[in-house]
PADOVEX-890375 format. One record per residue: z, x, y of N, C-alpha, C, O in turn. Coordinates in steps of 0.001 Angstrom, whole numbers, plus 500000, padded with zeros to 6 digits. Layout:
N
ZXYZXYZXYZXY;...
This chain:
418
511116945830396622510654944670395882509191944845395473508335945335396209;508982944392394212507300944554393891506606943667394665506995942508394805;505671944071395155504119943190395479503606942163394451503368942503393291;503477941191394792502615939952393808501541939752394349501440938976395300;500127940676393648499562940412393736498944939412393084499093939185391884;497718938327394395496987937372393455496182937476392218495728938561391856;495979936304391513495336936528390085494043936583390500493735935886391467;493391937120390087491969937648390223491097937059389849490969937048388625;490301936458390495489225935103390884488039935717389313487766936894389079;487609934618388579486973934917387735485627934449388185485490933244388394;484150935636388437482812935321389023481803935113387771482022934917386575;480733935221388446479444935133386955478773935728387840479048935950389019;477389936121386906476375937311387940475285936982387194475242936733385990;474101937006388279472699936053387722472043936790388210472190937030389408;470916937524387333469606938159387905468410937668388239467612937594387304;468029937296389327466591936432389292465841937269389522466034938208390294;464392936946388568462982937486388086462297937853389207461482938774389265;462740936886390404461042936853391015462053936844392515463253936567392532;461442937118393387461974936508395153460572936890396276459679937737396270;460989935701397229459827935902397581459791937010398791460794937487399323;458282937356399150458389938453399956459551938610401153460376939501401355;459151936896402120460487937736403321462158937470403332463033937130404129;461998937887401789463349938110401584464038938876400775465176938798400313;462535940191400596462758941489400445464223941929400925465244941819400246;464156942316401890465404943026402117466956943009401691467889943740401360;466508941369401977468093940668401403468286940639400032469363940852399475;467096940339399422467586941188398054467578942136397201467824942081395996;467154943432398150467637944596397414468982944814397987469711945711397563;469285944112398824470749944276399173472053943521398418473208943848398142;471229942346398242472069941492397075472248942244395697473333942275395116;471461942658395368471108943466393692472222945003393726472694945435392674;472492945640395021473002946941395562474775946263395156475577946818394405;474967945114395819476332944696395630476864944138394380478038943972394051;475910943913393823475960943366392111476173944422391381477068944402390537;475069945979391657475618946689390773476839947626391146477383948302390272;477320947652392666478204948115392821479919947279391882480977947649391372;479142946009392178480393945167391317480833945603389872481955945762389393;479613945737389352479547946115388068480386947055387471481114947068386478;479892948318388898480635949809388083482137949714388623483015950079387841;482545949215390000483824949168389911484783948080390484484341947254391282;485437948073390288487235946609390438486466946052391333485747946724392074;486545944409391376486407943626392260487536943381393364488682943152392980;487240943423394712487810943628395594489078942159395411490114942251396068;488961941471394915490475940002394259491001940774393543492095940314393217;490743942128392919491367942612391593492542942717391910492772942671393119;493406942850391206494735943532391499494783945040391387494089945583390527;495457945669392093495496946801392535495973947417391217496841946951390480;494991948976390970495575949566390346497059950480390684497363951062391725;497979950334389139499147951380389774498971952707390735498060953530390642;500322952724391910499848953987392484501376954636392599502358953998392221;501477956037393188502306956210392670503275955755393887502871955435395005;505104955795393317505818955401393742506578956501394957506586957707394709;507175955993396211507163956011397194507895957977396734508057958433395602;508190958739398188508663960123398102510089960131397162510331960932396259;510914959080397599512399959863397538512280959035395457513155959530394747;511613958279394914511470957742393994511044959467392825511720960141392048;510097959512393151509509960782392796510114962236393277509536963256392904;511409962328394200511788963888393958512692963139392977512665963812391947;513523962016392785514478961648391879513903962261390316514617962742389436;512961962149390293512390962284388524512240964137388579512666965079387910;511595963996389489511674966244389701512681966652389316512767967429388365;514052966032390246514973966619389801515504966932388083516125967836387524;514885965671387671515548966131386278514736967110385102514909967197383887;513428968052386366513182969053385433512470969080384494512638970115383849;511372968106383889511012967346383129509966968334382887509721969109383811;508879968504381086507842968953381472506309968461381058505695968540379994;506085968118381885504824967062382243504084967426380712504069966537379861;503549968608380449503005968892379507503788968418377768503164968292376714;504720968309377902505803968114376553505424966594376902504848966002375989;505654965882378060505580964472377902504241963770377435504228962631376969;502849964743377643501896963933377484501504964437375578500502964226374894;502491964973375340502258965013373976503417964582372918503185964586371709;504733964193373478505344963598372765505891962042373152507003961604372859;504734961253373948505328960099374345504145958717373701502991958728374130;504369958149373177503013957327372872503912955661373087505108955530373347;503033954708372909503388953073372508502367952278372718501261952810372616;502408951140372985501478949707372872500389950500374076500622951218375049;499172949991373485498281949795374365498680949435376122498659950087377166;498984948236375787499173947756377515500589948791378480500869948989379662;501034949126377404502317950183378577501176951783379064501580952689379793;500034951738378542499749952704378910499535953686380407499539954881380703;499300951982381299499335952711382711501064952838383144501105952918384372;501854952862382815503212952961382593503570954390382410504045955058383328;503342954853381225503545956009380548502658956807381456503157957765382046;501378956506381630500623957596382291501170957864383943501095958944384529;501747956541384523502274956560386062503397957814385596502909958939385492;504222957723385438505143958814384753504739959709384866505453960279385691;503667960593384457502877962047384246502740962113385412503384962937386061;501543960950386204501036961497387762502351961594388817502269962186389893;503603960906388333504684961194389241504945962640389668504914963213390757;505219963031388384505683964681388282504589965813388529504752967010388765;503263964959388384502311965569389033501480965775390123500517966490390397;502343964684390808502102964530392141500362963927392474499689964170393475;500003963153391353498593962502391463498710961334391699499624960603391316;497581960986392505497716959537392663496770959141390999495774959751390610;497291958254390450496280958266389529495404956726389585495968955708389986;493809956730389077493209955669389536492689955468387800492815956192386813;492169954343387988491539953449386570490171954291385757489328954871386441;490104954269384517488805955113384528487761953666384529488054952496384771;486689954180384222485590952974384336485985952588382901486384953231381930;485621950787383232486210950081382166485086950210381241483949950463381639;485497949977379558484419949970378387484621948972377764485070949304376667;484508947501377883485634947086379180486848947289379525487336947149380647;487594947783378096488826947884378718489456949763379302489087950883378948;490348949365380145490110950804380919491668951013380986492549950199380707;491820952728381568493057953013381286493561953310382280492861952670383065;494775954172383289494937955182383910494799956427383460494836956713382264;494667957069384188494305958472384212494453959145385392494381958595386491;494736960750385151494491961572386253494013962499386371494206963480385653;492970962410387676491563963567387500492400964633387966493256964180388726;492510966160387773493340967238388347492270967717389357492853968569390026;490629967567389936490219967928390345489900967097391394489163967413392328;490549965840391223490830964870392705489788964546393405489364964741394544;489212963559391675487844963369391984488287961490392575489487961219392621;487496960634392877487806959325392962487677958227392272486581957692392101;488814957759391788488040956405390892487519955397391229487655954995392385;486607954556390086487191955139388463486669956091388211485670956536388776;487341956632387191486607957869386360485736957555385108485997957121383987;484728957903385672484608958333383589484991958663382716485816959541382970;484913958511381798485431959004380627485217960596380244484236961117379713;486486961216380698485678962966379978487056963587379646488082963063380079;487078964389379095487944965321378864488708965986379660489725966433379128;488535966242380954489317966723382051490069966028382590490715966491383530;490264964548382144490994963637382575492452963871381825492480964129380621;493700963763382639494844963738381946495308961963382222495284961318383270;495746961511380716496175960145380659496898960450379141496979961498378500;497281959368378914498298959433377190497197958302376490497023957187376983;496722958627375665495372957721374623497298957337373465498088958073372873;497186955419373784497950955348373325497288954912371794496172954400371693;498328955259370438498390955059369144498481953574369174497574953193368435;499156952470369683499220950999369437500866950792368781501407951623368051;501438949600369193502789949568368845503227949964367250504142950711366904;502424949334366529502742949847365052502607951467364658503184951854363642;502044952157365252501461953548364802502786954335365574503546955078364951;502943953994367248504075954351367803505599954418366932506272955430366740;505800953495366636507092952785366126507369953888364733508473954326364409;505720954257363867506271954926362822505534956487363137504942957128362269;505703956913364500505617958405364685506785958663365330507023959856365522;507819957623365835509085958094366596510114958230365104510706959150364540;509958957012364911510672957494363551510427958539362568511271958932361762;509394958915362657509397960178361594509206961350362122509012962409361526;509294961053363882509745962499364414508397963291365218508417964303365919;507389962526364874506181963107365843506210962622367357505428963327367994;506803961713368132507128961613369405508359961329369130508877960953368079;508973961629370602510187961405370947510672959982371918511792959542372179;509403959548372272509973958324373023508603957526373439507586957992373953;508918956082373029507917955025373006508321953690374057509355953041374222;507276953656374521507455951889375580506443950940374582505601951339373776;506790949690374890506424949058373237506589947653373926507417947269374752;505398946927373239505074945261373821506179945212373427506782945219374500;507255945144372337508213944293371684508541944946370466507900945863369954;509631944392370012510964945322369449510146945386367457509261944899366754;511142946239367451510873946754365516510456945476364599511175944478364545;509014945612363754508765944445363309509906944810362075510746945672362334;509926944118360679510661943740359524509961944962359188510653945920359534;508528945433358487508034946706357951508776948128358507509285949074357906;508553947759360238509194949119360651511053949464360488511632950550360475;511583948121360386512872948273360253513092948607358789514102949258358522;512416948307357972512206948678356408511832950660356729512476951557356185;510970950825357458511345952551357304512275953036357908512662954148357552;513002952282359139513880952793359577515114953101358362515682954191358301;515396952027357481516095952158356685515613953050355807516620953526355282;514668953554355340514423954472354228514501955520354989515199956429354540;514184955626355637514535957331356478515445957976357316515542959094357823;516422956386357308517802956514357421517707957149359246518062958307359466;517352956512360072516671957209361260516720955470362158515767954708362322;518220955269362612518226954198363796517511954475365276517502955527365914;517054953490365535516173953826366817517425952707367768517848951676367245;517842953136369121517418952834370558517072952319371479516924952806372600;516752950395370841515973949733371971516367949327372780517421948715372602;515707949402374430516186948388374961515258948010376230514486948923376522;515172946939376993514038946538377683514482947626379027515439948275379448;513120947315379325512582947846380757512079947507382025512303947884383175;511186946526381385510372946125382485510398944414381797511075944234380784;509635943236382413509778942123382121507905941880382334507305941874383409;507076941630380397506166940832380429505656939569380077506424938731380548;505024939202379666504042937905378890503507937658377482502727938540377120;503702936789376689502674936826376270502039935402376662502615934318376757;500661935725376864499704934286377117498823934316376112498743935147375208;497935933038376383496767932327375290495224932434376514495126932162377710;494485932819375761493266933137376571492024932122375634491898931945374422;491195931571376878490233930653376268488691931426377250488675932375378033;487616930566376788486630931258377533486634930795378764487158929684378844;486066931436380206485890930962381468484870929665381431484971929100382520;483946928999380597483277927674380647484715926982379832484399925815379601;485669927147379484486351925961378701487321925091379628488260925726380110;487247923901379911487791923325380980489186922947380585489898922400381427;489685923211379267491293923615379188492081924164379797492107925321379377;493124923966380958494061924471381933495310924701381469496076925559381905;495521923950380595496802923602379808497211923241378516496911922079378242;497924923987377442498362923582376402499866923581376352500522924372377030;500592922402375286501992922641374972502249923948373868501353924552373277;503179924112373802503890925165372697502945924318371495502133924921370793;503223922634371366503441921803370199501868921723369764501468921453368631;501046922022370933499484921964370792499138923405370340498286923703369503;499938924247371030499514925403370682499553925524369073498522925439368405;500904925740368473501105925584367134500602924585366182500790924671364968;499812923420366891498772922731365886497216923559365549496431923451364607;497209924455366857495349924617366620495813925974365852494823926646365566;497061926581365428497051927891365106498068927669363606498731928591363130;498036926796363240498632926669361356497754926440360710496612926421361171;497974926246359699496595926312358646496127924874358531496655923979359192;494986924634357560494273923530358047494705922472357711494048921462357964;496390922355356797497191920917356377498006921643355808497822922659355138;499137920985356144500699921272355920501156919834355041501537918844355666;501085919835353768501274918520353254503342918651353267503858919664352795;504112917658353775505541917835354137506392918057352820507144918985352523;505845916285351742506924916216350578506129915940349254504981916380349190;506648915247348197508394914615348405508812915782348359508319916878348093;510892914975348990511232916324348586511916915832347142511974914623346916;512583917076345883513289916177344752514243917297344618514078918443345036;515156916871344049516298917875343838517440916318343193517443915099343019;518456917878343037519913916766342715520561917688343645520401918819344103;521511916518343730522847916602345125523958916110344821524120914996344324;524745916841345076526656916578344759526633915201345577526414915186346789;526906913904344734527899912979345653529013912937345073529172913428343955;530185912203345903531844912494345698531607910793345503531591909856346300;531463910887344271531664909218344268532773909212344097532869908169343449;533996909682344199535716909141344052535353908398345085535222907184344928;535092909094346523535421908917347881534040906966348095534203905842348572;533037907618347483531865906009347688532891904900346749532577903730346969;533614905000346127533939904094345201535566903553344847536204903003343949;535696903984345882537251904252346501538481904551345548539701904501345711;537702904864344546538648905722343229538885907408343096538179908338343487;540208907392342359540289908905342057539473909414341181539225908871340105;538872910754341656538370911091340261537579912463340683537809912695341870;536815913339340157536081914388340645534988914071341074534422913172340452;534477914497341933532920914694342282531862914661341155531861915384340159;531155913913341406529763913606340246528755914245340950528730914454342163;527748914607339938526433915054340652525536913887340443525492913409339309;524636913238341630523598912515341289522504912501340519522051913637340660;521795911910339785520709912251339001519601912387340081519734912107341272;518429912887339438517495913501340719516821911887341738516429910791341339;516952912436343024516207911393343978515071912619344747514860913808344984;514593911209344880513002911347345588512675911138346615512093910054346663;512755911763347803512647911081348837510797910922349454510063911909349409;510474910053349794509271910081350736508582910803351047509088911357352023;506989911505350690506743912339351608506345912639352807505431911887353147;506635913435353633506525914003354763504747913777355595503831914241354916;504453913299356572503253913590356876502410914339356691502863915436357019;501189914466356278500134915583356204499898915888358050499377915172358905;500541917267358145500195918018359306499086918206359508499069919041358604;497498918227360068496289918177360218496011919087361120495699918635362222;496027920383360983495438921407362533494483920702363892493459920023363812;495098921060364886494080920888365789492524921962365909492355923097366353;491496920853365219490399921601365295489447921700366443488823922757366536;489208920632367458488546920400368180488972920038369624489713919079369837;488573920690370437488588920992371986489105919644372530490107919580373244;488388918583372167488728917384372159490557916340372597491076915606373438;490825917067371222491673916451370710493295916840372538494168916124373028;492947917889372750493798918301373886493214918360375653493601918893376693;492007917418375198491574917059376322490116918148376767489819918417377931;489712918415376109488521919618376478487318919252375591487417918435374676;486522919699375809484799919590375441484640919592374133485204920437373438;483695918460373520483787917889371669482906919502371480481809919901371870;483644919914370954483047921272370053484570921948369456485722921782369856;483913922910368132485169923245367368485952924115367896485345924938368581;487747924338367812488438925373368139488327926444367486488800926546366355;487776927280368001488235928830366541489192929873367229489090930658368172;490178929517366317491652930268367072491393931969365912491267932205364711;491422932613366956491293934291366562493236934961366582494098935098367450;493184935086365813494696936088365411494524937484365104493474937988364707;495936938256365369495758939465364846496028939673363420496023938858362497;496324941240363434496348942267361907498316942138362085498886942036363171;498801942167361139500043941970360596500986942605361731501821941896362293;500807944155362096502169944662362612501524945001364088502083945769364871;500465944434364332499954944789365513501212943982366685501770942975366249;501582944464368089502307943912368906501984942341369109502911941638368708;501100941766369533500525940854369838500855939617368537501358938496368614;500317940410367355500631939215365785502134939044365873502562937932365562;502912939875366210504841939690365931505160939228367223506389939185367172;504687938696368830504744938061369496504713936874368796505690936173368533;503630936679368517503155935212368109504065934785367542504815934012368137;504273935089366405504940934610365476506994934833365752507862934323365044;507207935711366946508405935283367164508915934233368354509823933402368373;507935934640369327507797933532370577507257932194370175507682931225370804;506210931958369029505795930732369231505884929901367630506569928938367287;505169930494367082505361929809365807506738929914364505506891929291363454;507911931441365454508663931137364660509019931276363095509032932416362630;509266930350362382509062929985361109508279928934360416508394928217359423;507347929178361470506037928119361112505060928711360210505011929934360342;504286928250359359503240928928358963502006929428359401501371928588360039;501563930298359298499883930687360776498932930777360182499015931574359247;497573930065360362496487930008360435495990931501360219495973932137361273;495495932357358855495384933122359121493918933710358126493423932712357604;493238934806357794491692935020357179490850935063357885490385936077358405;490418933675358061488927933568358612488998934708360077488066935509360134;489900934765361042489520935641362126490443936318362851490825936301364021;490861937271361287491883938142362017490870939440362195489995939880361450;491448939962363757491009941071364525491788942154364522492969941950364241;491371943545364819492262944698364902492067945412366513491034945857367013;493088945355366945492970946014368479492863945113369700491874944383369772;493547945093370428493971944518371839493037944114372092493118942903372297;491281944840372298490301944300373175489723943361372118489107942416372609;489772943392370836489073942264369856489168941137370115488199940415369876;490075940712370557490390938804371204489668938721372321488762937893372410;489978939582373336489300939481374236487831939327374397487339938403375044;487065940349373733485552940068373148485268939168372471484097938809372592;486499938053371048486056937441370568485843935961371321485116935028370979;486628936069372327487169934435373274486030934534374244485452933498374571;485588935903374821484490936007375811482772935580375637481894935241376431;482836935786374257481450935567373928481591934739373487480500934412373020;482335934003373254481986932303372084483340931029372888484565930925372958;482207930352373305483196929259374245484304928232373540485131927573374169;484163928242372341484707927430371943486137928478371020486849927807370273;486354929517371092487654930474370726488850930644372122488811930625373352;489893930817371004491040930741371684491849932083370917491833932360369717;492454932706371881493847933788371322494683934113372385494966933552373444;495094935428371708496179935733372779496360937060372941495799937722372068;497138937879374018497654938873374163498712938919375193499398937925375434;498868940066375821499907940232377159499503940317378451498549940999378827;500329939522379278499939939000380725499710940131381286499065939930382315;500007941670381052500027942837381949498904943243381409498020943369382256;498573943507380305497425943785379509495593942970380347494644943603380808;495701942035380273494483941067380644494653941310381876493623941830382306;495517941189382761495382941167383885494619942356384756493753942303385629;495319943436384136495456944671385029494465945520383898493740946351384445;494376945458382880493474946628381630491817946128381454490871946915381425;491701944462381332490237944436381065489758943627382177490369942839382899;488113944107382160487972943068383166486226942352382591486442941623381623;485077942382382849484183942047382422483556942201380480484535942307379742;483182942206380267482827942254378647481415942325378314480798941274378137;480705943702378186479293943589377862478805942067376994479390941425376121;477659941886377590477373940708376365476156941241375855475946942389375464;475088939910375922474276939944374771472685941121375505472665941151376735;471923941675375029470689942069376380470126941344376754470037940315376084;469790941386377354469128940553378780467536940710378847466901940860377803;466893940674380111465622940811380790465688942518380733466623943256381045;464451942825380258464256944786380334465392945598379934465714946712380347;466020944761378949467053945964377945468276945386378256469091945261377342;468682944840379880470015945157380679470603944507379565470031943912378652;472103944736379793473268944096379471473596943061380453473205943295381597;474313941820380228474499941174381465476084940871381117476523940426380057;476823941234382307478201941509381614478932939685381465478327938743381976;479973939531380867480348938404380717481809938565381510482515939568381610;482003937271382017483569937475382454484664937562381366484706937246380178;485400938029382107486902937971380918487545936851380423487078935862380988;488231936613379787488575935317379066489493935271380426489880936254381057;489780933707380766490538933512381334492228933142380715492438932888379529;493215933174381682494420932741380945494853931251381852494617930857382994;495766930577380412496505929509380490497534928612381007496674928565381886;497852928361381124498633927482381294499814927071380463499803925881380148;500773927742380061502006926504378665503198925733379227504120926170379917;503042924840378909504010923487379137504015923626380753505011923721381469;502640923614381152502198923242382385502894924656383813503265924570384984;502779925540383029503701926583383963502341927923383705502324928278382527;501288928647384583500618929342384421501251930684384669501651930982385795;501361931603383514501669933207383404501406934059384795500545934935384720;502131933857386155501584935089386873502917935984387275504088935614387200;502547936928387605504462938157388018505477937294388213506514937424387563;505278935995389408506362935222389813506868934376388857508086934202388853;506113933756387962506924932839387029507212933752385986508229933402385388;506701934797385536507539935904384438508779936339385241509806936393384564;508898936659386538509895937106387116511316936270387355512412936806387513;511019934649387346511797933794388134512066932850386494512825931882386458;511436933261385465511768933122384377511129931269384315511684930277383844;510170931374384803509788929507384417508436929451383677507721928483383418;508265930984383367506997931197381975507653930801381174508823931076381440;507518930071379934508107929847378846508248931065377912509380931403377566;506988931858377414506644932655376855506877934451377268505994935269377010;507846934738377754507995936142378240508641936905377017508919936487375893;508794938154377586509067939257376382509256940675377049508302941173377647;510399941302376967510287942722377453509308943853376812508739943881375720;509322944826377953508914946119377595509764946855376852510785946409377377;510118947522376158510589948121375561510797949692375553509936950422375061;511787950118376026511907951958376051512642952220374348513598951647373824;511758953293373827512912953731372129512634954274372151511481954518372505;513843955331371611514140956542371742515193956463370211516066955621369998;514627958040368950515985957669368431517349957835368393517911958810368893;517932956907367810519687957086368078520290958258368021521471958253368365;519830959256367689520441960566367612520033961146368991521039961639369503;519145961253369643518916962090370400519602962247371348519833961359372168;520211963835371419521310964451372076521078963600373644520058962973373927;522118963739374420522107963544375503521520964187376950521352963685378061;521283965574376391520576966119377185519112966573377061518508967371377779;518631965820375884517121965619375576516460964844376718516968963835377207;514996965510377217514499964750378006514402963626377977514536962939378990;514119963096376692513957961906375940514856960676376562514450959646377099;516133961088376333517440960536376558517225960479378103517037959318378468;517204961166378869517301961657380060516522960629381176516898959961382140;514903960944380328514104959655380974514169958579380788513721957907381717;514648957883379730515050956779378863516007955939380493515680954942381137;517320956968380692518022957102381049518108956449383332518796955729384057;516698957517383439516302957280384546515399956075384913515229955697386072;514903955575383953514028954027383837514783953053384530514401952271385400;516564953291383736517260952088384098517700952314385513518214951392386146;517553953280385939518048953365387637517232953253388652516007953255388531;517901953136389827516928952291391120515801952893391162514882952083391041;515499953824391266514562954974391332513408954433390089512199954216390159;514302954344389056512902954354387888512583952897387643511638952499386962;513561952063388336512966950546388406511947950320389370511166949369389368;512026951703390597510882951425391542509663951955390942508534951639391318;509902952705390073508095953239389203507738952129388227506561951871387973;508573951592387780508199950138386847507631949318387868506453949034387653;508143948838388957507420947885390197506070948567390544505054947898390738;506093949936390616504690950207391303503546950507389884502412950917390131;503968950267388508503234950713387641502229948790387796501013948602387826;503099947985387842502468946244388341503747945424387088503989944219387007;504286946405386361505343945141385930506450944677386831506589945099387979;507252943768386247508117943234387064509086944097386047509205944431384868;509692944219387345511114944993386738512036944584386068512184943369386200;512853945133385285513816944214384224514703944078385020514985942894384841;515573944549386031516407944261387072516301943194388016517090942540388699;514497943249387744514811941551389396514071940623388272513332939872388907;513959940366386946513722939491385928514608938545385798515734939041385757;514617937038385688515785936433385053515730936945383433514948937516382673;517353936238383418517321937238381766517378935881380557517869934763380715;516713936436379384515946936128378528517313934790378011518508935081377962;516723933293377662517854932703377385518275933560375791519387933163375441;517806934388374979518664934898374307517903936349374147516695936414373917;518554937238374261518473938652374475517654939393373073516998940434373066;518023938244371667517353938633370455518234939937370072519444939883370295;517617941229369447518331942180368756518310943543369583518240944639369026;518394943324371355517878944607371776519269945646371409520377945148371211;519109946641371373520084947621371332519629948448370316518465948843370253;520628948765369403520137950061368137520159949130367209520839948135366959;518963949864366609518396949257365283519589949470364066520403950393364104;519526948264362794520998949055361824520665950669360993521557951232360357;
């Protein structure tokens, strides 16, 4: 069974100018633990992935695999990356640890079994993932062979699937999130779906009238024989002017404006949104669309009054502090991470994604394409994910496994693409 670990206590960090002499000591000792905080995981953190137990890991040996082919033909979403990379250190028998965050940080594995985090260098083996959209159109055209992916083929990518005549493979893996992130000063705990989708449509939705003509059967209104008439045009009423939620206010939080940050079109995170929440709603979109996973995060961290979103595995376990503005003698003084939400009063942690009382969940995704022989590694590992063994490397990577997940009230289009 996976570990649930707790959500990770959000701090602040204050440099004072001056202290007085007899209390020298205590604060070069205070200042020693601040910057130790700084450079690495806070001891509330949640544990980085490690690897999964002996008999888990000769299971994957056995099938022969070669570590080197995998770290060059496997890519997907940002957040599966400590996923994909747990995989490599399996067969490589590394424990693998976090590198130092910029803020946001990856797995990796040092071969010289150094300790994390690591820095950032070149001797590090990890998979630098492409992002779900870039993934989606290098499997299809044949530059990797197999992708883990926030969520399934947008409309663009199923548009090349069809031109290149090249069905993909999907199907879940692991069980994540998507959540809404506000800043750590915003005293918002909680939004509905119905609040959510007010502060994130555009700034008026005018409803009507509506006008048209419509078949009535006046034989049947008029209790005579005769054919169906068409009505001449009616008018009905118009519809309310929909009014965005602009202000903090309005949902119970501090009089200052909302600025809801969205993504770039085929990014994972924008086709969440818009299939988990808004649907066939219209979205709020221009003024502050971002490119890349950590952009929300930086944009919600530095400005108290922004709101967005990403994935519960992502925020949790990938970023953690956020350089801010300089400080006293150059420093940087780091900012906390955006915190996460609350929807329809149920807060995103492993247990309610697991026990299915998040509203907002979404699988991981393994694709692979439909052709690939059966005895392609591809196929093979695809293959071993879904078994006990590779559900225990999904538990120790920190997702919840798609096996002890409740299942989705509708499953959507997983399987092969047309």
């Amino acid at each position: 069974m996976m570990r649930l670990a707790p959500e990770p206590a959000t701090t602040s960090r204050a440099r004072k100018e001056a202290v007085q002499p007899s209390r020298d000591r205590l604060a070069i000792a205070v200042m020693a633990m601040l910057l130790t905080a700084t450079t690495h995981a806070p001891a509330d953190e949640p544990d980085a992935p490690r690897l999964p137990d002996a008999e888990v890991r000769q299971s994957l040996h056995a099938m022969n695999l070669d570590d080197r082919e995998l770290l060059r033909r496997i890519n997907g979403s940002t957040s599966a990356q400590p996923l994909m990379t747990l995989i490599i250190a399996a067969l490589q028998e590394r424990e693998p640890g976090w590198t130092l965050p910029q803020p946001q940080r990856l797995l990796a594995i040092d071969p010289q079994g150094g300790a994390p985090p690591y820095p950032h260098s070149r001797r590090l083996r990890r998979i630098i993932p492409s992002g779900t959209h870039r993934a989606y159109l290098d499997l299809i055209e044949g530059r990797i062979d197999f992708a883990l992916t926030a969520r399934e083929p947008s409309e663009d990518e199923l548009a090349l699937v069809a031109e290149h005549d090249q069905p993909l493979d999907v199907q879940p893996v692991a069980m994540d999130a998507f959540v809404f992130i506000v800043h750590p000063d915003n005293p918002v705990e909680d939004l509905t779906l119905d609040e959510i989708r007010g502060i994130f449509r555009p700034d008026a939705i005018q409803g009507g009238p509506v006008r048209g003509r419509f078949p009535v059967d006046r034989a049947v209104q008029d209790g005579n024989v005769g054919e169906p008439q068409v009505a001449t045009q009616i008018e009905l009423e118009p519809l309310p002017v929909q009014q965005r939620i602009a202000n903090w206010t309005e949902v119970g939080g501090e009089d200052m404006p909302i600025r809801p940050i969205t993504r770039d079109r085929n990014s994972g995170s924008q086709q969440l949104m818009i299939k988990l929440v808004m649907q066939d709603r219209p979205i709020i979109a221009g003024r502050h669309v971002v490119h890349g996973m950590l952009a929300p995060i930086g944009g919600v961290a530095t400005d108290p009054g922004a709101i967005s979103y990403s994935v519960h595995y992502y925020r949790r376990y990938m970023t953690t502090e956020f350089p801010g503005q300089p400080g006293d003698a150059g420093h940087r003084r780091p900012l906390p991470a955006p915190r996460m939400i609350a929807v329809d009063g149920v807060h995103p942690t492993p247990q309610t994604i697991a026990d299915g009382t998040y509203p907002l969940r979404e699988p991981v995704w393994v694709v692979i394409r439909e052709d690939t022989p059966a005895d392609h590694w591809a196929r093979r590992l695809r293959d071993w994910l879904f078994s006990n063994q590779g559900q225990q490397l999904v538990a120790a990577s920190g997702y919840v496994p798609i096996d002890e997940a409740a299942p989705l009230p509708e499953q959507g289009s997983q399987g092969q693409t047309p």
